[in-house]
C-alpha positions, 0 to 999 in steps of 0.5 A: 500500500502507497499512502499519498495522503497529505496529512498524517502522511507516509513515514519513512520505513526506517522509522521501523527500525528507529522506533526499535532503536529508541525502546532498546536505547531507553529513550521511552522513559529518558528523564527530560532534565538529564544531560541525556536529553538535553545532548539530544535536543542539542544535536537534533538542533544542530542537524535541523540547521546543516540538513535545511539550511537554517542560519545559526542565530535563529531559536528553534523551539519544539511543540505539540503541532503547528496549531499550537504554533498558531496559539503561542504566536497570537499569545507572546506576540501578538499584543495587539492584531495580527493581519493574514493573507490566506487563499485555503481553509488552513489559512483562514483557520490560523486567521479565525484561531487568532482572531479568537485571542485577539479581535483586532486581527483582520485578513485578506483573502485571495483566490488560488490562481492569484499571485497577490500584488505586494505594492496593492495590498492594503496592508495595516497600521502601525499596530499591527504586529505580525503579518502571517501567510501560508507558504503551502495551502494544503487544503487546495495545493497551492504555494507562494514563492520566495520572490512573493515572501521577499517583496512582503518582508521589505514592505513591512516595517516594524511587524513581523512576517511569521510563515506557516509552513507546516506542508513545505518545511524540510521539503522545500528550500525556504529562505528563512531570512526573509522572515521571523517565524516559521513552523511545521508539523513533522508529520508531512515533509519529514515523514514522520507520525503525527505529535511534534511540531517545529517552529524556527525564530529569527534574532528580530522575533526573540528581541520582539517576545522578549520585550513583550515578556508575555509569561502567562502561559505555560507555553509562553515563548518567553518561558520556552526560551529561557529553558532552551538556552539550556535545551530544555522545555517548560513541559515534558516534551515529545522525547520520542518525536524529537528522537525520531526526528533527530534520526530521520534527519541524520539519515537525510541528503540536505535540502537543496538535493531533496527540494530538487527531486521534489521539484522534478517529480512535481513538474513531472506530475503537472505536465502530465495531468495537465495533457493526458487525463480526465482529471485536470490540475486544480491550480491552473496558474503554474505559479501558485501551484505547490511542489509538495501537494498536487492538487486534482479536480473533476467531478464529483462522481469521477473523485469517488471513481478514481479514489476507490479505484485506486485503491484497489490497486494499493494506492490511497489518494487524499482526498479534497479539502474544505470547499473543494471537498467533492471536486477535488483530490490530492495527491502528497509529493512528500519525500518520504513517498518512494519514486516507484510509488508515483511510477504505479500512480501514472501507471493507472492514470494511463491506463484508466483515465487517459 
Protein backbone atom coordinates (compact mmCIF):
# COMPACT_ATOMS: atom_id res chain seq x y z
CA UNK A 1 0.00 0.00 0.00
CA UNK A 2 1.12 3.62 -1.16
CA UNK A 3 -0.37 6.28 1.02
CA UNK A 4 -0.16 9.78 -0.87
CA UNK A 5 -2.46 11.43 1.82
CA UNK A 6 -1.27 14.76 2.74
CA UNK A 7 -1.71 14.50 6.26
CA UNK A 8 -0.54 12.46 8.60
CA UNK A 9 1.48 11.30 5.70
CA UNK A 10 3.55 8.07 4.67
CA UNK A 11 6.54 7.90 7.13
CA UNK A 12 9.89 6.74 6.21
CA UNK A 13 10.19 2.64 6.53
CA UNK A 14 13.17 3.33 8.50
CA UNK A 15 11.43 4.77 11.02
CA UNK A 16 10.53 0.91 11.89
CA UNK A 17 13.83 0.48 12.96
CA UNK A 18 14.13 3.80 14.84
CA UNK A 19 11.42 3.18 16.92
CA UNK A 20 13.04 -0.24 17.94
CA UNK A 21 16.39 1.73 18.44
CA UNK A 22 14.51 4.22 20.78
CA UNK A 23 12.67 1.39 23.01
CA UNK A 24 16.03 -0.53 23.00
CA UNK A 25 18.02 2.52 23.87
CA UNK A 26 15.88 3.70 26.64
CA UNK A 27 14.57 6.73 25.29
CA UNK A 28 10.58 5.91 26.08
CA UNK A 29 11.38 6.55 29.56
CA UNK A 30 14.88 9.28 29.47
CA UNK A 31 14.35 11.86 32.36
CA UNK A 32 13.79 15.09 30.06
CA UNK A 33 16.35 17.18 32.73
CA UNK A 34 19.05 14.79 32.30
CA UNK A 35 22.33 15.76 30.34
CA UNK A 36 20.93 12.81 28.39
CA UNK A 37 18.06 14.64 26.97
CA UNK A 38 19.46 17.86 26.52
CA UNK A 39 22.53 16.21 24.48
CA UNK A 40 19.95 15.20 22.38
CA UNK A 41 18.00 18.39 21.63
CA UNK A 42 21.21 19.73 21.12
CA UNK A 43 22.04 17.70 18.38
CA UNK A 44 18.66 17.24 16.59
CA UNK A 45 19.41 21.36 16.65
CA UNK A 46 22.28 21.16 15.08
CA UNK A 47 21.05 18.57 12.09
CA UNK A 48 17.79 20.52 11.61
CA UNK A 49 20.11 23.87 10.66
CA UNK A 50 23.10 21.88 8.50
CA UNK A 51 20.23 19.42 6.67
CA UNK A 52 17.88 22.80 5.93
CA UNK A 53 19.97 25.46 5.95
CA UNK A 54 18.59 27.37 8.79
CA UNK A 55 21.00 30.19 9.95
CA UNK A 56 22.85 29.50 13.25
CA UNK A 57 21.35 32.64 15.10
CA UNK A 58 17.90 31.56 14.57
CA UNK A 59 15.96 29.83 18.04
CA UNK A 60 14.39 26.51 17.37
CA UNK A 61 11.55 25.75 19.57
CA UNK A 62 9.56 22.02 19.76
CA UNK A 63 5.85 21.99 20.41
CA UNK A 64 2.92 19.55 20.12
CA UNK A 65 1.81 20.89 16.45
CA UNK A 66 1.55 23.84 14.27
CA UNK A 67 -1.77 24.75 15.53
CA UNK A 68 -0.11 25.11 18.98
CA UNK A 69 2.24 27.28 16.95
CA UNK A 70 -0.99 29.09 15.83
CA UNK A 71 -1.98 29.91 19.74
CA UNK A 72 1.82 30.67 21.08
CA UNK A 73 2.00 33.48 18.08
CA UNK A 74 -1.03 35.23 18.89
CA UNK A 75 -0.10 34.86 22.62
CA UNK A 76 3.68 36.29 23.02
CA UNK A 77 3.18 38.42 20.27
CA UNK A 78 0.65 39.39 19.00
CA UNK A 79 -0.16 42.04 21.97
CA UNK A 80 -2.34 43.98 19.80
CA UNK A 81 -3.66 42.22 15.83
CA UNK A 82 -2.27 40.45 13.60
CA UNK A 83 -3.04 40.51 9.84
CA UNK A 84 -3.32 37.45 7.38
CA UNK A 85 -3.35 36.73 3.90
CA UNK A 86 -4.65 33.41 3.10
CA UNK A 87 -6.45 31.52 -0.12
CA UNK A 88 -7.18 27.98 1.71
CA UNK A 89 -9.16 26.56 4.82
CA UNK A 90 -5.51 26.37 6.73
CA UNK A 91 -5.21 29.97 6.23
CA UNK A 92 -8.05 31.13 7.49
CA UNK A 93 -8.14 28.64 10.07
CA UNK A 94 -4.71 30.34 11.85
CA UNK A 95 -6.79 33.99 10.86
CA UNK A 96 -10.22 32.60 12.86
CA UNK A 97 -7.89 30.92 15.67
CA UNK A 98 -6.44 34.22 16.11
CA UNK A 99 -8.79 36.46 15.83
CA UNK A 100 -10.18 34.36 18.81
CA UNK A 101 -7.25 35.54 21.13
CA UNK A 102 -7.36 38.82 19.71
CA UNK A 103 -10.06 40.51 17.70
CA UNK A 104 -8.43 43.31 16.48
CA UNK A 105 -6.87 40.82 13.62
CA UNK A 106 -8.13 41.28 10.11
CA UNK A 107 -7.41 39.01 6.98
CA UNK A 108 -7.49 39.48 3.30
CA UNK A 109 -8.37 36.65 1.16
CA UNK A 110 -7.32 35.88 -2.30
CA UNK A 111 -8.09 33.37 -4.87
CA UNK A 112 -5.79 30.04 -5.88
CA UNK A 113 -4.66 31.19 -9.18
CA UNK A 114 -3.61 34.82 -7.80
CA UNK A 115 -0.21 35.86 -7.02
CA UNK A 116 -1.21 38.99 -4.71
CA UNK A 117 0.25 42.50 -5.68
CA UNK A 118 2.70 43.18 -2.56
CA UNK A 119 2.60 47.15 -3.84
CA UNK A 120 -1.54 46.89 -3.83
CA UNK A 121 -2.15 45.19 -0.61
CA UNK A 122 -3.64 47.03 1.72
CA UNK A 123 -1.60 46.50 4.16
CA UNK A 124 -2.33 47.78 8.14
CA UNK A 125 -1.35 50.36 10.55
CA UNK A 126 1.06 50.89 12.55
CA UNK A 127 -0.30 48.35 15.50
CA UNK A 128 -0.24 45.57 13.86
CA UNK A 129 2.39 43.27 14.67
CA UNK A 130 2.80 40.47 12.71
CA UNK A 131 1.90 39.55 9.06
CA UNK A 132 1.05 35.76 8.82
CA UNK A 133 0.82 33.81 5.32
CA UNK A 134 0.66 30.12 4.41
CA UNK A 135 3.72 29.17 2.18
CA UNK A 136 1.98 25.99 1.30
CA UNK A 137 -2.11 25.69 1.40
CA UNK A 138 -2.59 22.03 1.85
CA UNK A 139 -6.32 22.05 1.63
CA UNK A 140 -6.16 23.25 -2.10
CA UNK A 141 -2.46 22.75 -3.26
CA UNK A 142 -1.10 25.85 -3.69
CA UNK A 143 2.40 27.81 -2.92
CA UNK A 144 3.63 31.13 -2.55
CA UNK A 145 7.09 31.57 -3.69
CA UNK A 146 10.33 33.24 -2.41
CA UNK A 147 10.28 36.43 -4.91
CA UNK A 148 6.16 37.00 -3.29
CA UNK A 149 7.71 36.33 0.58
CA UNK A 150 10.71 38.95 -0.29
CA UNK A 151 8.64 41.66 -1.75
CA UNK A 152 6.46 41.17 1.51
CA UNK A 153 9.21 41.04 4.19
CA UNK A 154 10.89 44.66 2.57
CA UNK A 155 7.26 46.16 2.72
CA UNK A 156 6.51 45.50 6.35
CA UNK A 157 8.21 47.97 8.57
CA UNK A 158 8.04 47.29 12.37
CA UNK A 159 5.60 43.85 12.13
CA UNK A 160 6.92 40.54 11.82
CA UNK A 161 6.41 38.05 8.99
CA UNK A 162 5.74 34.83 10.55
CA UNK A 163 5.06 31.81 7.92
CA UNK A 164 3.20 28.67 8.06
CA UNK A 165 4.99 26.09 6.68
CA UNK A 166 3.58 23.17 8.21
CA UNK A 167 3.13 21.29 4.05
CA UNK A 168 6.69 22.67 2.85
CA UNK A 169 9.27 22.97 5.63
CA UNK A 170 12.08 20.03 5.08
CA UNK A 171 10.76 19.58 1.61
CA UNK A 172 11.26 22.71 0.11
CA UNK A 173 14.16 25.16 0.49
CA UNK A 174 12.96 28.10 2.26
CA UNK A 175 14.83 31.00 2.73
CA UNK A 176 14.41 31.57 6.43
CA UNK A 177 15.99 35.10 6.43
CA UNK A 178 13.46 36.76 4.57
CA UNK A 179 11.10 36.16 7.54
CA UNK A 180 10.83 35.99 11.56
CA UNK A 181 8.79 32.84 12.14
CA UNK A 182 8.19 29.73 10.84
CA UNK A 183 6.74 26.33 11.71
CA UNK A 184 5.55 22.74 10.59
CA UNK A 185 4.40 19.83 11.93
CA UNK A 186 6.62 16.63 11.30
CA UNK A 187 4.05 14.58 10.01
CA UNK A 188 4.25 15.65 6.10
CA UNK A 189 7.88 16.67 4.54
CA UNK A 190 9.72 14.96 7.32
CA UNK A 191 7.76 11.56 7.50
CA UNK A 192 7.47 11.08 10.20
CA UNK A 193 3.97 10.30 12.83
CA UNK A 194 1.98 12.95 13.83
CA UNK A 195 2.99 14.73 17.69
CA UNK A 196 5.82 17.44 17.28
CA UNK A 197 5.70 20.39 15.75
CA UNK A 198 8.66 22.79 14.79
CA UNK A 199 8.84 26.49 14.92
CA UNK A 200 12.45 28.33 13.74
CA UNK A 201 12.57 32.42 15.12
CA UNK A 202 14.69 34.60 14.00
CA UNK A 203 17.12 37.13 16.06
CA UNK A 204 14.31 40.04 15.05
CA UNK A 205 11.21 37.89 16.84
CA UNK A 206 13.24 36.90 20.09
CA UNK A 207 14.08 40.78 20.71
CA UNK A 208 10.34 41.43 19.97
CA UNK A 209 8.83 38.41 22.83
CA UNK A 210 11.42 39.19 24.95
CA UNK A 211 10.38 42.58 25.18
CA UNK A 212 6.54 41.87 25.36
CA UNK A 213 7.64 39.44 28.28
CA UNK A 214 4.22 37.66 27.83
CA UNK A 215 4.72 34.96 30.55
CA UNK A 216 1.13 33.97 31.13
CA UNK A 217 1.15 30.69 29.71
CA UNK A 218 2.97 27.77 30.20
CA UNK A 219 3.86 27.60 26.63
CA UNK A 220 4.80 31.42 26.50
CA UNK A 221 7.91 31.63 24.18
CA UNK A 222 9.34 33.81 26.99
CA UNK A 223 9.35 30.95 29.06
CA UNK A 224 10.35 28.32 26.40
CA UNK A 225 13.29 30.39 25.55
CA UNK A 226 14.80 30.94 28.58
CA UNK A 227 14.59 26.99 29.04
CA UNK A 228 16.06 26.45 25.59
CA UNK A 229 19.05 28.34 26.46
CA UNK A 230 19.82 25.03 28.19
CA UNK A 231 17.99 22.51 25.52
CA UNK A 232 15.12 22.28 27.92
CA UNK A 233 11.32 22.72 27.71
CA UNK A 234 8.66 24.35 30.08
CA UNK A 235 6.61 20.95 29.96
CA UNK A 236 7.68 17.36 29.31
CA UNK A 237 8.07 17.29 25.71
CA UNK A 238 7.73 14.62 22.87
CA UNK A 239 11.04 12.67 23.55
CA UNK A 240 10.30 10.22 21.44
CA UNK A 241 9.33 12.58 18.36
CA UNK A 242 12.12 14.53 18.89
CA UNK A 243 14.49 11.20 18.89
CA UNK A 244 12.87 10.20 15.61
CA UNK A 245 13.44 13.42 14.02
CA UNK A 246 16.99 13.50 15.24
CA UNK A 247 17.38 10.32 13.11
CA UNK A 248 15.50 10.80 10.19
CA UNK A 249 17.44 13.92 9.55
CA UNK A 250 20.79 12.05 10.36
CA UNK A 251 19.62 9.85 7.51
CA UNK A 252 18.94 12.58 5.10
CA UNK A 253 20.56 14.40 1.88
CA UNK A 254 20.41 18.48 2.57
CA UNK A 255 17.80 20.21 1.33
CA UNK A 256 18.94 21.88 -1.70
CA UNK A 257 19.03 17.68 -3.08
CA UNK A 258 15.55 16.86 -1.79
CA UNK A 259 13.97 20.07 -2.65
CA UNK A 260 15.16 19.25 -6.42
CA UNK A 261 13.97 15.84 -6.53
CA UNK A 262 10.53 17.04 -5.00
CA UNK A 263 10.71 19.56 -7.64
CA UNK A 264 11.37 17.24 -10.93
CA UNK A 265 8.80 14.79 -9.63
CA UNK A 266 6.05 17.73 -9.36
CA UNK A 267 6.83 19.18 -12.87
CA UNK A 268 6.73 15.88 -13.87
CA UNK A 269 3.29 15.22 -12.26
CA UNK A 270 1.74 18.64 -13.55
CA UNK A 271 2.64 18.02 -17.15
CA UNK A 272 1.23 15.08 -17.15
CA UNK A 273 -2.21 15.85 -15.74
CA UNK A 274 -2.16 18.92 -17.41
CA UNK A 275 -2.35 16.89 -21.15
CA UNK A 276 -3.19 13.27 -20.81
CA UNK A 277 -6.01 12.96 -18.32
CA UNK A 278 -9.75 13.24 -17.31
CA UNK A 279 -8.61 14.97 -14.22
CA UNK A 280 -7.19 18.18 -14.91
CA UNK A 281 -4.87 20.27 -12.18
CA UNK A 282 -6.79 22.23 -9.82
CA UNK A 283 -4.49 25.23 -9.74
CA UNK A 284 -4.31 26.39 -13.49
CA UNK A 285 -1.60 29.10 -12.86
CA UNK A 286 1.88 27.44 -12.78
CA UNK A 287 2.95 30.00 -10.37
CA UNK A 288 0.87 29.00 -7.38
CA UNK A 289 0.80 25.63 -7.66
CA UNK A 290 2.62 23.84 -4.90
CA UNK A 291 5.55 21.48 -5.16
CA UNK A 292 4.53 19.02 -2.08
CA UNK A 293 0.78 18.76 -2.67
CA UNK A 294 -0.50 18.23 -6.02
CA UNK A 295 -3.94 19.04 -6.47
CA UNK A 296 -6.85 17.40 -8.71
CA UNK A 297 -10.11 18.45 -9.70
CA UNK A 298 -13.16 16.89 -11.68
CA UNK A 299 -16.50 15.88 -10.94
CA UNK A 300 -17.61 14.76 -8.08
CA UNK A 301 -18.94 11.07 -9.45
CA UNK A 302 -15.38 10.56 -11.21
CA UNK A 303 -13.23 11.65 -7.50
CA UNK A 304 -15.10 8.96 -5.84
CA UNK A 305 -14.34 6.56 -9.06
CA UNK A 306 -10.71 7.11 -9.17
CA UNK A 307 -10.37 7.47 -5.47
CA UNK A 308 -11.99 3.86 -4.87
CA UNK A 309 -10.32 2.54 -7.96
CA UNK A 310 -7.18 3.30 -6.86
CA UNK A 311 -7.47 1.87 -4.02
CA UNK A 312 -7.74 -1.47 -5.19
CA UNK A 313 -4.84 -1.06 -6.61
CA UNK A 314 -2.84 -0.45 -3.15
CA UNK A 315 -2.85 3.41 -3.80
CA UNK A 316 -4.75 5.77 -1.32
CA UNK A 317 -5.35 9.21 -2.78
CA UNK A 318 -6.02 12.43 -0.14
CA UNK A 319 -8.93 13.35 -0.52
CA UNK A 320 -10.28 17.45 -1.23
CA UNK A 321 -10.44 19.55 1.27
CA UNK A 322 -12.70 22.49 2.62
CA UNK A 323 -14.95 23.99 -0.46
CA UNK A 324 -13.04 21.73 -2.71
CA UNK A 325 -14.15 18.53 -0.92
CA UNK A 326 -16.21 16.66 -3.66
CA UNK A 327 -14.31 18.11 -6.73
CA UNK A 328 -11.34 17.70 -5.98
CA UNK A 329 -8.31 15.00 -4.55
CA UNK A 330 -4.92 15.24 -3.57
CA UNK A 331 -2.22 13.88 -4.24
CA UNK A 332 1.37 14.29 -1.44
CA UNK A 333 4.67 14.78 -3.18
CA UNK A 334 6.46 14.11 0.19
CA UNK A 335 9.85 12.81 0.03
CA UNK A 336 9.41 10.10 2.23
CA UNK A 337 6.97 8.56 -0.75
CA UNK A 338 9.06 6.47 -2.95
CA UNK A 339 9.63 7.06 -6.89
CA UNK A 340 8.19 3.74 -7.65
CA UNK A 341 5.21 4.77 -5.68
CA UNK A 342 4.48 7.97 -8.10
CA UNK A 343 5.55 5.48 -11.18
CA UNK A 344 2.38 2.94 -10.47
CA UNK A 345 0.41 6.42 -9.96
CA UNK A 346 0.88 7.49 -13.67
CA UNK A 347 0.56 3.87 -14.42
CA UNK A 348 -3.05 3.88 -13.58
CA UNK A 349 -4.00 7.14 -14.71
CA UNK A 350 -2.69 5.79 -18.15
CA UNK A 351 -4.08 3.06 -18.31
CA UNK A 352 -7.61 4.03 -16.61
CA UNK A 353 -8.38 7.75 -17.22
CA UNK A 354 -6.35 8.97 -20.47
Amino acid sequence: MYTFNPGPSAVYPEVRNYLTAAYDEGWLSAPHRGERFTGLMRQTIEELKKKLNIPQDYTVFFLSSATECWEVLAQSLTPTKSFHLYSGAFGEKWYEYAKALRPACTGYPFGIDEVPDVAALPLPDDEVDMVCITQNETSNATQLRDGFILNLYNRLGGALLAVDATSSLGGVQLKYIKADVWFASVQKCFGLPAGLGLMVLSPRAVARFRQINERSHYNSLTAQYEKMLNYQTTHTPNVLGIYLLYRVLQDRQPIKTVHQHLLDRATKLYDYFDQATQLKPLVQNPETRSTTVIGLQGPPQLIDDVKRRALQLGLQLGNGYGNWKPTSLRIANFPAIPDAAFEQLVQFFAKEYA
